[in-house]
C-alpha positions in Angstrom: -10.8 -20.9 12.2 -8.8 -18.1 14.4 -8.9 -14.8 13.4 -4.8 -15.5 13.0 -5.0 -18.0 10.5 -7.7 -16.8 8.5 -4.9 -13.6 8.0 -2.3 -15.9 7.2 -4.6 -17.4 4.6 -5.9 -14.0 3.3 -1.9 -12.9 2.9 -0.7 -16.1 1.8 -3.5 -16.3 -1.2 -2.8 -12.4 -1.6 0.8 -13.1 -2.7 0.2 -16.7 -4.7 -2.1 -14.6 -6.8 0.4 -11.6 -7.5 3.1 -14.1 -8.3 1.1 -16.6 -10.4 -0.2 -13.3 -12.0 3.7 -12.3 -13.0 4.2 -16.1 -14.7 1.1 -15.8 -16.6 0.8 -11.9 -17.5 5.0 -11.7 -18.8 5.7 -10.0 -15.1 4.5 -6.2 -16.9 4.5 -4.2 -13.4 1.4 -2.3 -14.8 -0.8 -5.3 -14.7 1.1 -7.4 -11.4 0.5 -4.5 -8.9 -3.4 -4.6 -9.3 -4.4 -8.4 -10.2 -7.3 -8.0 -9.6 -7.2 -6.7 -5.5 -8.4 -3.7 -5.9 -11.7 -4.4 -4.3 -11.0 -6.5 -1.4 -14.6 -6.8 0.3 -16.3 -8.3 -2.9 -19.9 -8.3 -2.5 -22.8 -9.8 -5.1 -24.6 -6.9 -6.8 -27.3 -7.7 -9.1 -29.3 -4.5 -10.5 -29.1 -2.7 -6.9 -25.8 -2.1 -5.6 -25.2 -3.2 -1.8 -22.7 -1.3 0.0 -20.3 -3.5 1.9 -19.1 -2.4 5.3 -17.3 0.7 5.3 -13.5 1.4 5.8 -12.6 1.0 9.3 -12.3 3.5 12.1 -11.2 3.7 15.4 -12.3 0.8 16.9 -14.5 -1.0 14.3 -13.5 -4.4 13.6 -12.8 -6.3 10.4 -14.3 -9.8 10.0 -11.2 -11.1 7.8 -8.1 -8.5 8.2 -7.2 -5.4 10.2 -5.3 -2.9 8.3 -4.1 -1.1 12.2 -1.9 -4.1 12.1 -0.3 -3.8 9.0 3.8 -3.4 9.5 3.8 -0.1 7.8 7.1 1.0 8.8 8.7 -2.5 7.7 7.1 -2.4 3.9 8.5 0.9 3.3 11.8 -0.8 4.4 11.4 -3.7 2.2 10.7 -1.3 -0.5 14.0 0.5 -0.2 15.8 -3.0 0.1 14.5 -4.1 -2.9 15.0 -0.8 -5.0 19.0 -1.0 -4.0 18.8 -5.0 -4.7 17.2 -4.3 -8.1 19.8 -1.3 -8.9 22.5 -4.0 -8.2 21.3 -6.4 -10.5 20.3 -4.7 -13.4 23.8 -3.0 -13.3 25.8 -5.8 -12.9 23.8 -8.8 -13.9 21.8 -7.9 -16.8 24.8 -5.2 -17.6 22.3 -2.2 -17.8 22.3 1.5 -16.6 19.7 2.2 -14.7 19.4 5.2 -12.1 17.2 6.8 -9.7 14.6 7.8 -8.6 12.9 4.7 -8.8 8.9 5.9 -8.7 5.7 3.8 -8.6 2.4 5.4 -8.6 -1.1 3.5 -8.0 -4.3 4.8 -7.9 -7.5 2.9 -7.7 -11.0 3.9 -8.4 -14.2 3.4 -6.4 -17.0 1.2 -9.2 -18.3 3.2 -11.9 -20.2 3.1 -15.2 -18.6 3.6 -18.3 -20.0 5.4 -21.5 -21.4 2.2 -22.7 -23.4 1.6 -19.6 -21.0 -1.5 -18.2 -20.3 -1.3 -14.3 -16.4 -1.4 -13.5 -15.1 -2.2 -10.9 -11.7 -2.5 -10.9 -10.8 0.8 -12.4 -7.0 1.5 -12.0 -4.3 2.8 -13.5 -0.4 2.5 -12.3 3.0 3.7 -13.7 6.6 3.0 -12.6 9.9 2.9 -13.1 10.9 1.0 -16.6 13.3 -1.0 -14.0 10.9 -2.3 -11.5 10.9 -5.7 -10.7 8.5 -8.3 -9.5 9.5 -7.6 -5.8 8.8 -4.4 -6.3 5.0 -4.9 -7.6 4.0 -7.5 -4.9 5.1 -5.7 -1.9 2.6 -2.4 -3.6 -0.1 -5.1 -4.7 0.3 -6.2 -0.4 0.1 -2.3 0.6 -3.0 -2.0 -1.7 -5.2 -5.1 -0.4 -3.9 -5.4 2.9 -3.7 -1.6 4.3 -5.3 1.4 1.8 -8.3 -0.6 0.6 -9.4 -1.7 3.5 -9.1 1.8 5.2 -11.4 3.1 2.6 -15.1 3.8 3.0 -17.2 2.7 -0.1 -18.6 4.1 -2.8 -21.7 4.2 -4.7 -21.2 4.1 -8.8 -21.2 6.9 -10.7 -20.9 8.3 -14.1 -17.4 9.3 -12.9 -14.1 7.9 -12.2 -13.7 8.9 -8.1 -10.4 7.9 -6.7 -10.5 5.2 -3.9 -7.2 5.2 -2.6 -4.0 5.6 -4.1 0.0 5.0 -3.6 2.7 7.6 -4.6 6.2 6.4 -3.9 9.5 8.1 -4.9 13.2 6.4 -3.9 16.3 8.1 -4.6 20.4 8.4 -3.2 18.7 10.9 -0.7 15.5 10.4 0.2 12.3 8.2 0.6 9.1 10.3 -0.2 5.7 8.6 -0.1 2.3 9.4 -0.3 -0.7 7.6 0.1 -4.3 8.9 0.5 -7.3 6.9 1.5 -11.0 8.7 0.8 -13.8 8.0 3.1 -17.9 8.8 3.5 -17.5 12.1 5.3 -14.8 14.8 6.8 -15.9 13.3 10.4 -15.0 9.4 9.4 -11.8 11.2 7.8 -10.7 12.8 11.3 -11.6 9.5 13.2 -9.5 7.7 10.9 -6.5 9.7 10.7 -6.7 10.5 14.6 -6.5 6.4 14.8 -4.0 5.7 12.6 -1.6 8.7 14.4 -2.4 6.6 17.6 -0.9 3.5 16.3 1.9 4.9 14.7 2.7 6.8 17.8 2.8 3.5 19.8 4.9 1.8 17.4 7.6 4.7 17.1 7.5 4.1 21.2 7.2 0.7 21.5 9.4 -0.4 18.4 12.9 -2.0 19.5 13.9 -1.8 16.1 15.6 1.9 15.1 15.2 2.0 11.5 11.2 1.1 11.7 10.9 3.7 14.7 12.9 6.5 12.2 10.0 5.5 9.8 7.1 6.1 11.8 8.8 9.3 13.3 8.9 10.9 10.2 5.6 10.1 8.9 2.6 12.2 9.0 -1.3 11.6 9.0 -3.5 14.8 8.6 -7.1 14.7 6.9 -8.3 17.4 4.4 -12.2 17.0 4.0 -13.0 13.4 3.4 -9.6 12.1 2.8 -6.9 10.5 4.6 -3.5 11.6 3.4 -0.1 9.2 4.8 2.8 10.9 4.3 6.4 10.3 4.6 9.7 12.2 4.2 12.8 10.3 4.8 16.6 11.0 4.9 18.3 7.6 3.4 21.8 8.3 5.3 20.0 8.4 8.8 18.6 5.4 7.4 20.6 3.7 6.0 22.8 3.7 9.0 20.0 3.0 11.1 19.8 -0.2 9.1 23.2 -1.2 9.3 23.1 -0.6 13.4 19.7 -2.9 13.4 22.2 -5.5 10.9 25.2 -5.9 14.0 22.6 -6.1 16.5 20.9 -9.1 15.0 23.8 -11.0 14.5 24.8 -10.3 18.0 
């Protein structure tokens, strides 16, 4: 199987789970967003636990997905599209009042034993807007498994709960602030990996024919701080938004 399809089938068995999840679990957006990807590079652990392959950096390669291809800019997009859609629906569909910000937080912890003894290793907690919809919940679940967990170097268990990754986005009339932080091994990985990810983005905001998705990646910032990995992005919504509506006429061109 090409490395292609096998990422098609890793995204398209990604979102089947998030959205069979929502039928089954009542559609709660503190239990969609995780469903259970969390860890994406499962590995057997019997009494010894076996580190998988750590986070990649630079040019390491992943044998099922590569996170420096994830369309960064265009989720954050999505996210913003689906926030107004939402807004417009719950105010004059379900006849509601709802304002902004609309906030989701995620943040996911590396295994660890709990007081009892029991190893867990999906530890995880989330909160969000009282609004957010199912949209909403699979494009973070995507963000998780497909970009931040992958990034992120592993960890061995420990009596404590040690933050893995985690998500920290805030939509409002104004602006678009997100932050995301991915921990690794060591400060060095932490540097490689920022320095990698600042080289990507760079060659997106250049290469990008689209104005809106180059506007993203122009006003987001990588910088590491000892062993983590901090994304962050502050966004005006009228440049945006305008930006958007350009891109709009020149499609339909």
């Amino acid at each position: 199987m090409s490395e292609r399809n096998k990422n098609n089938s890793i995204i398209f068995l990604t979102t089947l789970s998030v959205y069979l999840g929502l039928v089954l679990v009542g559609a709660t957006p503190q239990v969609l967003a995780q469903n259970g990807l969390s860890n994406f590079s499962q590995v057997k652990r019997d009494n010894k636990f076996i580190c998988p392959n750590n986070g990649l950096v630079g040019d390491e390669i992943g044998k099922e997905i590569n996170p420096f291809e994830y369309a960064f800019a265009e989720r954050l997009i999505e996210l913003i599209k689906s926030t107004d859609e939402r807004i417009r629906i719950v105010r004059e569909i379900e006849q509601k009042t709802v304002t902004l910000p609309f906030f989701f937080k995620q943040t996911e912890f590396a295994p660890y034993f709990k007081k009892t003894g029991k190893l867990e290793e999906d530890g995880w907690k989330n909160e969000s807007s009282d609004w957010t919809s199912a949209a909403h919940a699979g494009q973070i679940a995507e963000l998780h498994s497909l970009f931040l967990n992958p990034l992120c170097d592993c960890s061995e268990p420990s009596k404590q709960k040690i933050v893995l990754n985690s998500s920290n986005l805030k939509i409002d009339n104004d602006w678009l602030n997100s932050e995301f932080t991915i921990k690794k091994a060591s400060k060095q990985r932490a540097d490689q990996l920022a320095e990698s990810l600042g080289q990507v983005f760079d060659l997106r905001t250049s290469s990008s024919t689209n104005q809106a998705v180059k506007e993203v990646y122009k006003k987001t910032q990588i910088r590491s701080e000892n062993n983590q990995v901090f994304i962050v992005t502050r966004l005006p919504r009228g440049s945006l938004d305008e930006l958007l509506k350009q891109d709009a006429k020149a499609e339909s061109k």
